[in-house]
N, C-alpha and C positions, 0 to 999 in steps of 0.2 A: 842582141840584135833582133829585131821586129821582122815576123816571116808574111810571108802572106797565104799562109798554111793556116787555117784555124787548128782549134785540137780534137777536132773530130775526121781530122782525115781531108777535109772538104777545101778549093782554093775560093773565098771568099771572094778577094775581089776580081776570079776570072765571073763568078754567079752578079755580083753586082756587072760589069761589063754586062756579060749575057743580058742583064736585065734592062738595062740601059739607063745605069747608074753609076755609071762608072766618073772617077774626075777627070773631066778636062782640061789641061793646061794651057795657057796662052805662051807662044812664044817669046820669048825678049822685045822689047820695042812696040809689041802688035797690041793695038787699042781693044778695050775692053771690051765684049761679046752684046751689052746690053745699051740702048739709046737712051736710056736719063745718064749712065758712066759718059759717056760721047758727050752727050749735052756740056755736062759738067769738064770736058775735057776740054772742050771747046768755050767755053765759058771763060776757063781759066789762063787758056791761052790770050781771048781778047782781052782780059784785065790786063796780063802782062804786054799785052801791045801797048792799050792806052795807059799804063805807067812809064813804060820807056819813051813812049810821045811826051807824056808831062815832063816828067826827067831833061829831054834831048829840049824843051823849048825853052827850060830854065839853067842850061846852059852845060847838062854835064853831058857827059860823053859815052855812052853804052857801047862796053867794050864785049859782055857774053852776056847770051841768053839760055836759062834751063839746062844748066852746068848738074850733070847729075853722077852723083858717086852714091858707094852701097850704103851708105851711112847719110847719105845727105842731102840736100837739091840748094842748087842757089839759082832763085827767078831770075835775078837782073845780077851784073856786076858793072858799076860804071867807076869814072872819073869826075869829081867833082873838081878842076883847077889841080892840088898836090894829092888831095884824099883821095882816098879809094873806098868806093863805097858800094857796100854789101847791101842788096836790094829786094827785101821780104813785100811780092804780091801777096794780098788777097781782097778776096770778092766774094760779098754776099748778094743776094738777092734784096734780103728787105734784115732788120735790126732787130724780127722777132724775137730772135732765139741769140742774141748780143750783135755787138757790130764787127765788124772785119777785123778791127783795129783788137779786138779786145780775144779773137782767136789764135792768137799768135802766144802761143802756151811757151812754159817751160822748157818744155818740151822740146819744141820748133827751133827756138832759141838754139836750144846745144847744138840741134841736127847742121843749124843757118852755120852755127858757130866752128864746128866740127869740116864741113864741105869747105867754108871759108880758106879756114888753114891748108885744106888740102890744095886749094885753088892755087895759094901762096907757093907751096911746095912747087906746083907746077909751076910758075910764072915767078921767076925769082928774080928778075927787072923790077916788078914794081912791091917785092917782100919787104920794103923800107918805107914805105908810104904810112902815111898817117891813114888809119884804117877807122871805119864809121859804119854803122850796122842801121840801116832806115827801113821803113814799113811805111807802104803804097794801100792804105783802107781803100777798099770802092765799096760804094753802096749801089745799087741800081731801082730802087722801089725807097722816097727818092733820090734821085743824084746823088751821090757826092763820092769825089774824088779829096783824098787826105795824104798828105806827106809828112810822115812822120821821120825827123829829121835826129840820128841819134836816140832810135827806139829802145835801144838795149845794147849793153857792153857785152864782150868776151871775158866771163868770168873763169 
């Protein structure tokens, strides 16, 4: 076990506190201390608006928004007709650095994949449904909004 004694006798980080260097914590829930994190938080929340607008005009039915567990996040979860569909935003600014569509790592995948099922666990009314995994690309520099329909399985 980690002390916060160094080994010369001294409490290390009460000298960092004193110094005023000590780490700050964020509470659970409470937005991040810095305005580009905000920007970006706020950014990400409009992309997920105007996906569930595209979504809601092409007929499905948004059932949760920003479903978050320790292992996962699910942006959208809607109804398309019998499917149930698991709904990956994202938004870039411009396609410098690749596009939206093509952010959506391995990675994300499992995390989408992972919350999914837990969603299931929760909501076991619709744990029989034909289930489908889509990605909502935005661009903003310019436009474009992309529906990727069946982006990726539950491997």
């Amino acid at each position: 076990m980690l002390s916060a004694v160094d080994p010369a006798g001294g409490d290390w980080k009460g000298r960092l506190k004193a110094l005023g260097l000590g780490r700050k914590r964020r509470a659970p829930g409470e937005p991040p201390a810095t305005r580009r994190d905000r920007r970006k938080l706020d950014a990400g929340e409009a992309g997920e608006t105007m996906a569930a607008a595209h979504l809601a005009e092409r007929g499905l039915r948004v059932l949760a928004r920003n479903v978050r567990y320790r292992n996962g996040e699910l942006d959208l979860v809607a109804e398309d007709g019998a499917v149930l569909v698991f709904v990956e935003v994202r938004r870039r600014r411009t396609a410098e650095r690749g596009g939206a569509a093509e952010s959506v790592t391995a990675r994300k995948r499992g995390r989408v994949v992972r919350a999914a099922r837990r969603w299931l666990v929760e909501n076991p009314r619709l744990a029989r449904s034909e289930i489908r995994f889509d990605v909502v690309a935005i661009q903003d520099e310019p436009f474009s909004l992309d529906w990727i329909r069946g982006a990726f399985d539950a491997v």
